[in-house]
C-alpha positions in Angstrom: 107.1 62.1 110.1 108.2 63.5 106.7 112.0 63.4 106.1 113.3 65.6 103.5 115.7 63.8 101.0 119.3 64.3 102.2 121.4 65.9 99.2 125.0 65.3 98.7 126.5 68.5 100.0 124.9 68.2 103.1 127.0 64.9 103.6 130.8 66.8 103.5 131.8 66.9 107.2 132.4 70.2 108.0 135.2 70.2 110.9 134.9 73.4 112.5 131.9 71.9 114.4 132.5 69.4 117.8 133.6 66.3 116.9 130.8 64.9 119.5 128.5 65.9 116.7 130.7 64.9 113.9 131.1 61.5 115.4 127.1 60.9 115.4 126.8 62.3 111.9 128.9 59.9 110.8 127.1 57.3 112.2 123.7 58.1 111.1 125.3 58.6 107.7 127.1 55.6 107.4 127.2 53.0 105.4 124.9 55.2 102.9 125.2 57.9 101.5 127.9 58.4 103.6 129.7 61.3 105.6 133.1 62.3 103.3 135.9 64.9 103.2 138.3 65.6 100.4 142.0 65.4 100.5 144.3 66.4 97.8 141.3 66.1 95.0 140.3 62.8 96.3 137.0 61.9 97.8 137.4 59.7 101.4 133.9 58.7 102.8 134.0 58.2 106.5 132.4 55.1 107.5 133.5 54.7 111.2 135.5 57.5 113.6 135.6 58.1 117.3 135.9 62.0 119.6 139.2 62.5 120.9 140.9 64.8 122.3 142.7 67.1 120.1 143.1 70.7 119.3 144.4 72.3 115.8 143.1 74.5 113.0 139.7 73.1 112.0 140.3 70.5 109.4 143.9 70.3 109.9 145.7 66.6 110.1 147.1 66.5 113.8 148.7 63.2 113.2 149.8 60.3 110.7 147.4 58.2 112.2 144.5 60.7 110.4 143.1 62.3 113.6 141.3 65.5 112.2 141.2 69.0 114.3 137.8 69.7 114.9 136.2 73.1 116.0 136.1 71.8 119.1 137.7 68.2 120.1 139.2 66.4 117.2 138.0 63.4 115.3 139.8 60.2 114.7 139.2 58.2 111.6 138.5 54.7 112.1 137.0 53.2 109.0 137.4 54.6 105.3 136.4 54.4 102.0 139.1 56.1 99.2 137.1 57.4 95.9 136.7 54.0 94.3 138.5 51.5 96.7 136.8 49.1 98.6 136.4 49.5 102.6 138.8 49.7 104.7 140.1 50.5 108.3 142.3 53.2 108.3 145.6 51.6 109.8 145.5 49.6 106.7 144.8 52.6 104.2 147.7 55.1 105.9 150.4 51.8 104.5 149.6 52.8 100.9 148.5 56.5 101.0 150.3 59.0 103.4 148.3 61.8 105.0 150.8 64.5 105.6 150.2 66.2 109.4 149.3 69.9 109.0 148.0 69.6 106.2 143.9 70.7 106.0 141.5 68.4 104.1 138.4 69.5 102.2 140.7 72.6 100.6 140.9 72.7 97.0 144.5 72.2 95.9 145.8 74.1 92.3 
């Protein structure tokens, strides 16, 4: 079966869908091209993440641990990739680079 090419904007995770689905669509996007969000102008490609429960704004960090409200459930980041960084697991990447909770990723900032 025929299998159109999959274009880059339909790889941004949209988190105001269940983070059942969000978990498999990072999975069957990973390692390439690769399901990503933004986060204060900065691309982070999701390589790994797990359902949890969770409940928030869509989008919105729930916790410094980068657990991500989802429109229903919430999605915890597992493994990640930071816009030109190597990959790593996400205990490791929240040492260096703090995600603030309540914040709401793939916003544009000014």
């Amino acid at each position: 079966t025929y299998a159109p090419k999959i274009i880059k904007g339909e790889t941004r995770i949209d988190f105001s869908q269940r983070a059942s689905d969000l978990e498999a669509r990072v999975r069957g996007l990973s390692p390439t091209p690769g399901a990503w969000f933004d986060y204060k102008n900065e691309r982070f490609k999701v390589l790994q993440s797990k359902a949890v429960d969770g409940m928030g704004i869509p989008g919105s960090i729930i916790d410094e641990k980068l657990t991500i409200a989802c429109g229903d459930g919430a999605l915890s980041i597992v493994e990640i990739q930071r816009q030109g960084k190597d990959i790593m697991n996400v205990n490791k990447l929240i040492r260096g680079f703090k995600f603030r909770k309540g914040d709401i990723v793939n916003q544009p900032t000014s």
